[in-house]
VMD Tcl script that builds the backbone (N, CA, C; Angstrom):
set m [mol new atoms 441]
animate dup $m
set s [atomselect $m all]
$s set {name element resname resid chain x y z} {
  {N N UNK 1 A -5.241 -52.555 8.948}
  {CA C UNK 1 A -4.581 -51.626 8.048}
  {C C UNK 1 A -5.603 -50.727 7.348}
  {N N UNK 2 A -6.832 -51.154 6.575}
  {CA C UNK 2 A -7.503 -50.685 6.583}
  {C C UNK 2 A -8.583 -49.631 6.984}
  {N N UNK 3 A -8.754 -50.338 8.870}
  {CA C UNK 3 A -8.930 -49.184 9.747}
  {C C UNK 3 A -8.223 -48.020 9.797}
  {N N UNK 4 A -6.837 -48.085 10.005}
  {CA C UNK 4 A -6.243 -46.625 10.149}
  {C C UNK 4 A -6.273 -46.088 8.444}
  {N N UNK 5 A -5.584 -46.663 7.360}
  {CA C UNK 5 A -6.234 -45.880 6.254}
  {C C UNK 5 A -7.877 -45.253 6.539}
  {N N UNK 6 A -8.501 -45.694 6.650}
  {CA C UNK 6 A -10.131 -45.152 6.570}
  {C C UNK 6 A -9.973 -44.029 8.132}
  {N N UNK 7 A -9.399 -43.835 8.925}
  {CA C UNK 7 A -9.127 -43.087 9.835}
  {C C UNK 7 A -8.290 -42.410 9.730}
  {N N UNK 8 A -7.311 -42.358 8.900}
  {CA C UNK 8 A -6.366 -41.179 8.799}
  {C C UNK 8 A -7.492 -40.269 7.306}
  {N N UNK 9 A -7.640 -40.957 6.478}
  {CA C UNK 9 A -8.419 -40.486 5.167}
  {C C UNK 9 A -9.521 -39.347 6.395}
  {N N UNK 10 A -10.242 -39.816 7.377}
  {CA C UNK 10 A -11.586 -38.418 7.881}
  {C C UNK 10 A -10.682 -37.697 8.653}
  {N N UNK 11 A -9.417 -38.388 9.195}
  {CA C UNK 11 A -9.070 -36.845 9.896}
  {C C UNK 11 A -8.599 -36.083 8.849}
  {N N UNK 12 A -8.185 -36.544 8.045}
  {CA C UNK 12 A -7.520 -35.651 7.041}
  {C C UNK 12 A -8.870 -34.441 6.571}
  {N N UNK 13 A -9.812 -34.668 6.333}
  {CA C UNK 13 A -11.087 -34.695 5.679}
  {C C UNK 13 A -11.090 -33.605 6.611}
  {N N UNK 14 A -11.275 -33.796 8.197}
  {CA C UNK 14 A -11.792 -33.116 9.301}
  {C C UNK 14 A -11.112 -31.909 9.175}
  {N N UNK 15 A -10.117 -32.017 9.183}
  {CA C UNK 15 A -8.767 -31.150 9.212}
  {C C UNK 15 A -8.928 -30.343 8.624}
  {N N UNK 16 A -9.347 -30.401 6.832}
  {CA C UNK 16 A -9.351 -29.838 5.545}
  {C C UNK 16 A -11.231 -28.504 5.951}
  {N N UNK 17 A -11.734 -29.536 6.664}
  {CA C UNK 17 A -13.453 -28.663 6.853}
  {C C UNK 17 A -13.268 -27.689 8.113}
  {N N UNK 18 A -12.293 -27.792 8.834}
  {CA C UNK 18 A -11.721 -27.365 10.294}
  {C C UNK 18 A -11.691 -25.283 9.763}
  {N N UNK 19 A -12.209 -24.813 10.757}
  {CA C UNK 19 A -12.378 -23.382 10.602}
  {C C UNK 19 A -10.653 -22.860 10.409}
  {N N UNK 20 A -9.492 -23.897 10.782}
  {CA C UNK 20 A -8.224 -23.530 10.658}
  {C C UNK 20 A -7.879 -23.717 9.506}
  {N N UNK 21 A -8.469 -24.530 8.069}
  {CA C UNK 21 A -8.103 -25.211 7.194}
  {C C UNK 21 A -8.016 -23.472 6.357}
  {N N UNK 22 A -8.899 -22.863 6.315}
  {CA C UNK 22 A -8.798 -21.235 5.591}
  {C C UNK 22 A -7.276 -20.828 6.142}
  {N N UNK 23 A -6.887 -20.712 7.399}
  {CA C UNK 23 A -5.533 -19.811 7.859}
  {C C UNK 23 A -4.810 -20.509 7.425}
  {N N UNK 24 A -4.813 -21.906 7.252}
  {CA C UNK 24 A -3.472 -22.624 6.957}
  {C C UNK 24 A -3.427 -22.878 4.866}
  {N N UNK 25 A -4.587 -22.015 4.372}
  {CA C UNK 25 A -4.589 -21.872 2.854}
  {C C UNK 25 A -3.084 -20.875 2.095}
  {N N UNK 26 A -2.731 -21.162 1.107}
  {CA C UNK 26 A -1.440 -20.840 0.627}
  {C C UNK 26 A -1.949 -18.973 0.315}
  {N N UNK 27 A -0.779 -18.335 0.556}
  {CA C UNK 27 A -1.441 -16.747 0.115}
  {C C UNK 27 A -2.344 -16.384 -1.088}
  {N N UNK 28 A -3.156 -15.791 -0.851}
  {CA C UNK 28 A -3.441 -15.169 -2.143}
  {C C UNK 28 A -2.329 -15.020 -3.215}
  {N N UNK 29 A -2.645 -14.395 -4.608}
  {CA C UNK 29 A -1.932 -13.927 -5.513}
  {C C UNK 29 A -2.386 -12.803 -5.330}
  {N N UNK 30 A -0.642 -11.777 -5.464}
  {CA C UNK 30 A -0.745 -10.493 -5.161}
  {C C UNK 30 A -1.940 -10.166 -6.184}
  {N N UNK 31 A -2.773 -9.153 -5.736}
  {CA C UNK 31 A -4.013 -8.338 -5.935}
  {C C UNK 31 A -3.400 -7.138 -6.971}
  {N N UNK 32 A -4.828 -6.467 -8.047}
  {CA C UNK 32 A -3.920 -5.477 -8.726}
  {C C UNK 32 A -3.768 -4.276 -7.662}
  {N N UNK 33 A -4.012 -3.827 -6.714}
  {CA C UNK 33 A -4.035 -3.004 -5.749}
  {C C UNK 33 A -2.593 -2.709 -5.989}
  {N N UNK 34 A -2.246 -3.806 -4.857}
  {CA C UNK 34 A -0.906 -4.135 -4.424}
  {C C UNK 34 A 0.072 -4.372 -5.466}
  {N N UNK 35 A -0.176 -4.367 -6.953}
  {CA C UNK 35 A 1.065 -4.193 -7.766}
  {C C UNK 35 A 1.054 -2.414 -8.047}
  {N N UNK 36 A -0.464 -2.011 -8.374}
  {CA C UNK 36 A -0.309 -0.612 -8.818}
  {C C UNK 36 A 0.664 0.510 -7.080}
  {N N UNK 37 A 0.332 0.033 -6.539}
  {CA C UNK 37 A 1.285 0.187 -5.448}
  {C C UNK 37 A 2.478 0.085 -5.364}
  {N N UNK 38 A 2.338 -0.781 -5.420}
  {CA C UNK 38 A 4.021 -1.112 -5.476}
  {C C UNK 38 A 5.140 -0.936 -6.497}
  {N N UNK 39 A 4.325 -0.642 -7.552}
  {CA C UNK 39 A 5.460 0.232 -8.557}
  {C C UNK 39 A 4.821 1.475 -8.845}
  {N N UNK 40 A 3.813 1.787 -7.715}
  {CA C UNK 40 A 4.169 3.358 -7.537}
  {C C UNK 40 A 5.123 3.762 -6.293}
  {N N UNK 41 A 5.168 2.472 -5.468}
  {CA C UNK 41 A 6.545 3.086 -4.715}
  {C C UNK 41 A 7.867 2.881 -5.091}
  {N N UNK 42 A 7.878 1.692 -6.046}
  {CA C UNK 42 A 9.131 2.050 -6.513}
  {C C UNK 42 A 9.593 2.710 -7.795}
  {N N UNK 43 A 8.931 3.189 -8.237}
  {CA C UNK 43 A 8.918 4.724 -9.008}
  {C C UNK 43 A 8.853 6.362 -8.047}
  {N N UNK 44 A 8.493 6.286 -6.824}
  {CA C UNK 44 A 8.944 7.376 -5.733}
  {C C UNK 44 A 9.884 6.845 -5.615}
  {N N UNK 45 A 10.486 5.689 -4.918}
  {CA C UNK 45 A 12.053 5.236 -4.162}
  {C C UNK 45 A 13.166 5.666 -5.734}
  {N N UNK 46 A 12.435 5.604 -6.955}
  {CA C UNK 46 A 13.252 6.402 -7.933}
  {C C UNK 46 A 13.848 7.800 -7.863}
  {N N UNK 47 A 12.465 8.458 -7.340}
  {CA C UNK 47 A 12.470 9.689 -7.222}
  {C C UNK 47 A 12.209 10.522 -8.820}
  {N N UNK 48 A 11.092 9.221 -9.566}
  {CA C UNK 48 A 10.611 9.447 -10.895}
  {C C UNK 48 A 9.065 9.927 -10.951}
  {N N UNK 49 A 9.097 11.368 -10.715}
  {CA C UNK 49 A 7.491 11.689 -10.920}
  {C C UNK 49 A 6.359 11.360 -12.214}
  {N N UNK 50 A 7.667 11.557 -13.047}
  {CA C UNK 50 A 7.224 10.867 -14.747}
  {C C UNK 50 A 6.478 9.446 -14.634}
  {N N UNK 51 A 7.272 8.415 -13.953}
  {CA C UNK 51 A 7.242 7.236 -14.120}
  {C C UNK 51 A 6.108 7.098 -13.008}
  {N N UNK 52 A 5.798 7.953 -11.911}
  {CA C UNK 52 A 4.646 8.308 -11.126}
  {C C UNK 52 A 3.306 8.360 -11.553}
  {N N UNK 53 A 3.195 9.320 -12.706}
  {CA C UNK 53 A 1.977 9.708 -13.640}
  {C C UNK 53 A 1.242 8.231 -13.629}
  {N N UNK 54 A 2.039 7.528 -14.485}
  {CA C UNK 54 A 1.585 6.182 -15.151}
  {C C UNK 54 A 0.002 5.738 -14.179}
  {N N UNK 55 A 0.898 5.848 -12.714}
  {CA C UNK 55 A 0.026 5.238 -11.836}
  {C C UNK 55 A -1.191 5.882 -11.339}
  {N N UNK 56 A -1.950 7.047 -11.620}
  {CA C UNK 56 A -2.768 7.941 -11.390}
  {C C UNK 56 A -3.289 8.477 -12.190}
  {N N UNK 57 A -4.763 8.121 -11.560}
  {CA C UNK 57 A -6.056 9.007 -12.740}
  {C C UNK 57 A -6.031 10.472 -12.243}
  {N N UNK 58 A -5.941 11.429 -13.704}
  {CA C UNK 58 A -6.103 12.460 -14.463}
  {C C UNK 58 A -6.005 13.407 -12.776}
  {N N UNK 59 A -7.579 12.705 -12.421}
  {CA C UNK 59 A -8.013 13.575 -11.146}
  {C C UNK 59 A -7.546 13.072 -10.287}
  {N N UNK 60 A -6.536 12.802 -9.543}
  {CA C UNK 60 A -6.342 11.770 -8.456}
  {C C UNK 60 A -6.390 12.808 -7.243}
  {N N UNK 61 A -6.780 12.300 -6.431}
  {CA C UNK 61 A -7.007 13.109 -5.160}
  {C C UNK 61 A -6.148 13.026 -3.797}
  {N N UNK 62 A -5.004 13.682 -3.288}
  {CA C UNK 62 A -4.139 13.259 -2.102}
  {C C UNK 62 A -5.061 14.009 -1.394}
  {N N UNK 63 A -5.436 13.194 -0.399}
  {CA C UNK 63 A -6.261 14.039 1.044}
  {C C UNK 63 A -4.931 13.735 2.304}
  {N N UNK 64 A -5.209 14.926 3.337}
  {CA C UNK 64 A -4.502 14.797 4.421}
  {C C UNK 64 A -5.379 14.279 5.088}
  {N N UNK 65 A -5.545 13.414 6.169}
  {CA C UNK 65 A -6.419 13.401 7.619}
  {C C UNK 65 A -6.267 13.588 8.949}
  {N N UNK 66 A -6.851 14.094 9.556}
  {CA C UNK 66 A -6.277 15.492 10.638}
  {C C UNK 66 A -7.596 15.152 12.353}
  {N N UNK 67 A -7.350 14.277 12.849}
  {CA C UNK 67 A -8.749 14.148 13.725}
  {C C UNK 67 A -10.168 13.952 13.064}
  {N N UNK 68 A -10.965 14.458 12.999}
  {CA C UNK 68 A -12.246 14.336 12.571}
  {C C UNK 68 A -12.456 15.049 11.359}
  {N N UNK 69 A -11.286 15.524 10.648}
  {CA C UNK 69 A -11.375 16.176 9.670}
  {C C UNK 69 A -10.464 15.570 8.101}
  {N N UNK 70 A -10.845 16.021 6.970}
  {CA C UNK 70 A -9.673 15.423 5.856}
  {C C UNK 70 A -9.567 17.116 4.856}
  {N N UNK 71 A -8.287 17.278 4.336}
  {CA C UNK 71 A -8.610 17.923 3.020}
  {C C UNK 71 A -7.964 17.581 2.481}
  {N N UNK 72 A -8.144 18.041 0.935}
  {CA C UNK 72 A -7.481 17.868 -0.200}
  {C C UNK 72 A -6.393 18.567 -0.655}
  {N N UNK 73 A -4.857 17.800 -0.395}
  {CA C UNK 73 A -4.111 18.815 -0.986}
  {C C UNK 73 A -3.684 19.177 -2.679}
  {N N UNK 74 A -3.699 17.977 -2.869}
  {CA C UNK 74 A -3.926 18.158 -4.331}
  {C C UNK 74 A -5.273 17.638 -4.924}
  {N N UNK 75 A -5.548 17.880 -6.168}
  {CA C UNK 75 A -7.081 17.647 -7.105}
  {C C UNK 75 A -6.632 16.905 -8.045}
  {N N UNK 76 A -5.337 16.762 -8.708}
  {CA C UNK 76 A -5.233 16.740 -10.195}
  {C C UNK 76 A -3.900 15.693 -10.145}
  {N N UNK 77 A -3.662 15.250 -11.486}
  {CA C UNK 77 A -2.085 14.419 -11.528}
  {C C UNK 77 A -0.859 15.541 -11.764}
  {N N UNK 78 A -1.620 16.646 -12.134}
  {CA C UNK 78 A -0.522 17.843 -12.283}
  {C C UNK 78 A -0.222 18.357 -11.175}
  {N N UNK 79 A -1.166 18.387 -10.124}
  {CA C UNK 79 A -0.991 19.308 -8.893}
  {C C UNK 79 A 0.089 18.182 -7.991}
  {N N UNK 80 A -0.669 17.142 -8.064}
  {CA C UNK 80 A 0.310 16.043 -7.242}
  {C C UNK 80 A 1.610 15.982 -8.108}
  {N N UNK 81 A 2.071 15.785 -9.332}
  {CA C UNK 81 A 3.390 16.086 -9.591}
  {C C UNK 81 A 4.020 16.901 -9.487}
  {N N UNK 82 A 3.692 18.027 -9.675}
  {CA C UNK 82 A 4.604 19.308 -8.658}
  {C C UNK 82 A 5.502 19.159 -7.451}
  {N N UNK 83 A 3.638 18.698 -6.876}
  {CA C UNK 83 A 4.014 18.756 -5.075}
  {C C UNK 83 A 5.431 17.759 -5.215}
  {N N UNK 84 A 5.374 16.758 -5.761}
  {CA C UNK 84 A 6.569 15.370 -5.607}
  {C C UNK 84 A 7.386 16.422 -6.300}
  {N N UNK 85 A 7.626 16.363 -7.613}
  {CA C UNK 85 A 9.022 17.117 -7.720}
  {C C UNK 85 A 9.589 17.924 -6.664}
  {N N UNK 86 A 8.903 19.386 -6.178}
  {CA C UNK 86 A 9.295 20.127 -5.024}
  {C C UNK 86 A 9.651 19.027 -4.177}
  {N N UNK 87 A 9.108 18.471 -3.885}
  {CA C UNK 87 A 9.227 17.132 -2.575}
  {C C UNK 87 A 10.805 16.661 -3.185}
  {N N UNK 88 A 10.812 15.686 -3.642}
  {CA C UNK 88 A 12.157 15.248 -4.261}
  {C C UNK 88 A 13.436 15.541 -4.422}
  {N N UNK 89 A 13.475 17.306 -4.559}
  {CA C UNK 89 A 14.065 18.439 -4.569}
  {C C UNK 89 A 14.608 18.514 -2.778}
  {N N UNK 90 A 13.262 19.072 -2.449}
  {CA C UNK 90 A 14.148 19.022 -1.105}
  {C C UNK 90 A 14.438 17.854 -0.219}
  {N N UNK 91 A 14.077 16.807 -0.392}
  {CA C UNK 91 A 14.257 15.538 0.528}
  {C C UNK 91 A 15.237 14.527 -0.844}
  {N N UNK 92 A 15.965 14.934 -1.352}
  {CA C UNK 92 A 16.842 14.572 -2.099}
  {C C UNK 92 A 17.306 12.734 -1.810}
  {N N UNK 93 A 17.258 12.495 -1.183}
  {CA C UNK 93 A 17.540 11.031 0.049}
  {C C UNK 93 A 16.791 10.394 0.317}
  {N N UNK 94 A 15.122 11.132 0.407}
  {CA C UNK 94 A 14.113 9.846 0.235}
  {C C UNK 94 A 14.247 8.628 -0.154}
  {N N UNK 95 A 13.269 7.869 1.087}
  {CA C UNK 95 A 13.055 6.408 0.314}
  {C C UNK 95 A 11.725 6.071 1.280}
  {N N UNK 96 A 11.170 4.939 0.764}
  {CA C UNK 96 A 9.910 4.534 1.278}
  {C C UNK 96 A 9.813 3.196 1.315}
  {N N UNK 97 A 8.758 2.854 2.179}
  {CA C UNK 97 A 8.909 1.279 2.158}
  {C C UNK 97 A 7.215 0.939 3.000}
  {N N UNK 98 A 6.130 0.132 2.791}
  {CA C UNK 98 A 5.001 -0.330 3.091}
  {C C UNK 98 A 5.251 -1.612 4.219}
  {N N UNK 99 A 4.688 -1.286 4.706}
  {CA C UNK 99 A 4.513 -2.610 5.938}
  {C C UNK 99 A 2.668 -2.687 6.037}
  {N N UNK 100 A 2.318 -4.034 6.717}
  {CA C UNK 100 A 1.133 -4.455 6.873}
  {C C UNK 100 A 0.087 -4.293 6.018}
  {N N UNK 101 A 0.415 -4.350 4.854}
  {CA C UNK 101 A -0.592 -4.157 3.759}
  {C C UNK 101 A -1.715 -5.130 3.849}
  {N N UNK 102 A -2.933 -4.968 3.297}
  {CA C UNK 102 A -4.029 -5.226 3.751}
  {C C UNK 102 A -5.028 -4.718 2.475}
  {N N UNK 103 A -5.645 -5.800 1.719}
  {CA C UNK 103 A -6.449 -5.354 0.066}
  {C C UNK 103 A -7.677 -5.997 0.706}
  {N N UNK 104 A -8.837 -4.629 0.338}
  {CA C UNK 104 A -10.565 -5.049 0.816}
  {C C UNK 104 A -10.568 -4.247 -0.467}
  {N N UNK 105 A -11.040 -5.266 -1.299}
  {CA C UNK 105 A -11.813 -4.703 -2.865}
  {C C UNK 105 A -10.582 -3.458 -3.380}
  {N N UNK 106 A -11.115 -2.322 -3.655}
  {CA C UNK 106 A -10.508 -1.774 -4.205}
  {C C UNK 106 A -9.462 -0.958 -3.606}
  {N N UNK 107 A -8.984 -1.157 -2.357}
  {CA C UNK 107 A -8.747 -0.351 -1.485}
  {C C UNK 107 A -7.557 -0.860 -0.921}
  {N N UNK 108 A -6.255 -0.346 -0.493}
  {CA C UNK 108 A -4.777 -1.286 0.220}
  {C C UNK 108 A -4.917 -0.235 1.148}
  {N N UNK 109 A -4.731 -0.388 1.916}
  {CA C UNK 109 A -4.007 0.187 3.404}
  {C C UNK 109 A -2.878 -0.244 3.635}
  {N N UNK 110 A -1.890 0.581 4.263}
  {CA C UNK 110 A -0.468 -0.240 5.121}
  {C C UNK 110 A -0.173 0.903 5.576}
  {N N UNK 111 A 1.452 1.275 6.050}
  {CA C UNK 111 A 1.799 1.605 7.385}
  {C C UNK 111 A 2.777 2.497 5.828}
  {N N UNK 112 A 3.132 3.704 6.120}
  {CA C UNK 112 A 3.994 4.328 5.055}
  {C C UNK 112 A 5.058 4.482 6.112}
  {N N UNK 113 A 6.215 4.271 5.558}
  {CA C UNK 113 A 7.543 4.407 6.571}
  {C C UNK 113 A 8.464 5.259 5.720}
  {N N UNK 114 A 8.623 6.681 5.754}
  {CA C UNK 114 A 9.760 7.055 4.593}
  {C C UNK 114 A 10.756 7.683 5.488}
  {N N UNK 115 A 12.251 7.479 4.621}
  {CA C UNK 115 A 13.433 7.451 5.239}
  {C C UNK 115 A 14.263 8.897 4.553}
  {N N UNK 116 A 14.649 9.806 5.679}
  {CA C UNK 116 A 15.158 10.547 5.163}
  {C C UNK 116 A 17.203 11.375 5.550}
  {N N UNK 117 A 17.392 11.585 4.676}
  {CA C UNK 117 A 18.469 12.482 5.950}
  {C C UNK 117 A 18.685 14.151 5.945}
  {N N UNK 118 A 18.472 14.392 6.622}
  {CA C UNK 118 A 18.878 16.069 7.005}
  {C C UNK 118 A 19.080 16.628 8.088}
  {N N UNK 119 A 20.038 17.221 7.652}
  {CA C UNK 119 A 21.116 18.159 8.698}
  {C C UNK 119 A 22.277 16.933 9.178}
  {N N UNK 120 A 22.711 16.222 8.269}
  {CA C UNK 120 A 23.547 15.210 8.279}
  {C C UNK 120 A 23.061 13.832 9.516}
  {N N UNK 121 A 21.260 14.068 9.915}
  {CA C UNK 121 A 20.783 12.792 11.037}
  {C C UNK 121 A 19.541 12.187 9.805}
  {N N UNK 122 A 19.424 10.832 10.514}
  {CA C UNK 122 A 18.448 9.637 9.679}
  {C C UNK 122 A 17.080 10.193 10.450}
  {N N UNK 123 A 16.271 10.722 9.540}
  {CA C UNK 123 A 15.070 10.939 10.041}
  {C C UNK 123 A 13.932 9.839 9.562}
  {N N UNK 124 A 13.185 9.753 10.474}
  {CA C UNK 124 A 11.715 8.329 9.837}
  {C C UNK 124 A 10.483 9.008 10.592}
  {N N UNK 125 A 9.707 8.568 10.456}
  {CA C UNK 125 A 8.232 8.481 10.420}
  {C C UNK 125 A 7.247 7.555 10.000}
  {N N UNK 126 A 6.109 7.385 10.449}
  {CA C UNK 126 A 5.276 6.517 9.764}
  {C C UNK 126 A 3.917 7.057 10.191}
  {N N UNK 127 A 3.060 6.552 8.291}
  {CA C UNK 127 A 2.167 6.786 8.824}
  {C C UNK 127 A 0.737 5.904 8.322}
  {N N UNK 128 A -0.119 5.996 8.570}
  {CA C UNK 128 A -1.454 4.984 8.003}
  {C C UNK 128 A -1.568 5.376 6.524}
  {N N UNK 129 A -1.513 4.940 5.578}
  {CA C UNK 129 A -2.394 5.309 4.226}
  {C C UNK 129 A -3.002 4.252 3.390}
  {N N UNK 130 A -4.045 4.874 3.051}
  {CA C UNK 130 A -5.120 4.119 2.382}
  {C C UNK 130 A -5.476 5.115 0.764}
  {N N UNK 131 A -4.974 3.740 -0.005}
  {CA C UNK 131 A -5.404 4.211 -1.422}
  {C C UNK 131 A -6.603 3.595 -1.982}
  {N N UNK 132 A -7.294 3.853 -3.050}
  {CA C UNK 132 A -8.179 3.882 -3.818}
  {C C UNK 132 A -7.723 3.490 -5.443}
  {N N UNK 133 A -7.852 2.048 -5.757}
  {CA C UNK 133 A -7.840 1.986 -6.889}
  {C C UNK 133 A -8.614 2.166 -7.367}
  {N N UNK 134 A -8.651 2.626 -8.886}
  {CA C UNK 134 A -10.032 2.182 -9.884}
  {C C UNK 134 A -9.346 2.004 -10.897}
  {N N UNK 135 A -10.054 1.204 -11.538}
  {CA C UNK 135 A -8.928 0.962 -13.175}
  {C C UNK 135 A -8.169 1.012 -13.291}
  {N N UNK 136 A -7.271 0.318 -12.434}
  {CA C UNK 136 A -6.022 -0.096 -12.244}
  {C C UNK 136 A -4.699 1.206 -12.205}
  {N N UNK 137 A -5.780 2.176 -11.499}
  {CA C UNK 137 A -4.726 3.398 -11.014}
  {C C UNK 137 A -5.272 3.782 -9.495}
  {N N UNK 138 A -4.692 4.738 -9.322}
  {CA C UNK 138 A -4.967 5.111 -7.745}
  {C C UNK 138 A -5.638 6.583 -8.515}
  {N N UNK 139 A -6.903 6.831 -7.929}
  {CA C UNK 139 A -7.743 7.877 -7.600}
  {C C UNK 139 A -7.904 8.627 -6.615}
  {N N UNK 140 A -7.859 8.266 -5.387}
  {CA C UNK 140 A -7.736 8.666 -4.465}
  {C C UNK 140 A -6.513 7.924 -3.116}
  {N N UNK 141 A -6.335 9.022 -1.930}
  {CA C UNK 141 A -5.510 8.427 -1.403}
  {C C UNK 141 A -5.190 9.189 -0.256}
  {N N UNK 142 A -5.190 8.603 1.051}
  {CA C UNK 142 A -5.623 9.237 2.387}
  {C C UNK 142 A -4.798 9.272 3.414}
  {N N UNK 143 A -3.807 10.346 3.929}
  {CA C UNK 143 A -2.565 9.897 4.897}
  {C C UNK 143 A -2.826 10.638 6.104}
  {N N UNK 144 A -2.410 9.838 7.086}
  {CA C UNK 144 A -3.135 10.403 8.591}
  {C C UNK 144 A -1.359 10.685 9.176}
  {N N UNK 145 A -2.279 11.161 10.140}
  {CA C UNK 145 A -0.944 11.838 11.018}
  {C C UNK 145 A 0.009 11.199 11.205}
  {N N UNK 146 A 1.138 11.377 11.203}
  {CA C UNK 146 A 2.267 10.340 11.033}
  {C C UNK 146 A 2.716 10.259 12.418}
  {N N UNK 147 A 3.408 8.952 13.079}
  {CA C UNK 147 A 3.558 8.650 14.141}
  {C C UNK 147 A 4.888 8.439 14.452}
}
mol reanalyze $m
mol bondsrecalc $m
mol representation Tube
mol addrep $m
């Protein structure tokens, strides 16, 4: 009896030191990334540019990315609230939703999926974006060609 106690106790042991014992660890706790995210999308799925601000420094930067190239469409939290109001305005039906999110330090990536309707059909898209926290806002933020 003893034997198998003292033999179940090292496999257990083995198990726990086993390069699988990390994959089979309980999730992280969501990251601040991934909250400042996530109630900045659900402040867009509002269709609240106000409630938008909160989440973005002064200067926040939306870049497009285009092949081997990026620019900046907006510079500022003013320039990017515009753009969303106009946006909001005409895509009246918006909604959004993140898949495969992914936090390296200050940084979330995932898959942007936004849902729209016009001309009475369900339009979608998706595309890569990668934000930039700092101090618990988004500074920057990078969307590639949508697929």
């Amino acid at each position: 009896m003893l034997v198998r106690l003292g033999i179940a106790v090292l496999v257990m042991f083995a198990m726990a030191c086993s390069p699988d014992a990390e994959r089979a660890a309980p999730p992280a706790a969501t990251s601040d990334a991934e909250r400042v995210v996530s109630d900045l999308m659900e402040a867009f799925n509002a269709h609240d540019a106000d409630k938008m601000r909160e989440f973005w420094h002064g200067d926040v930067v939306w870049f497009e990315v285009s092949g081997d190239q990026s620019s900046a469409v907006t510079t500022s939290a003013s320039q990017l609230y515009t753009e969303l109001v106009a946006y909001f305005e005409a895509y009246p039906t918006v909604s959004s939703s993140l898949k495969n999110i992914s936090v390296n330090g200050n940084y979330l990536t995932a898959i942007e999926r936004p849902i729209w309707e016009q001309d009475g059909e369900r339009k979608s898209q998706a595309s890569v974006v990668v934000y930039e926290i700092v101090d618990g806002k988004v500074k920057r933020f990078w969307y590639y060609p949508p697929q």
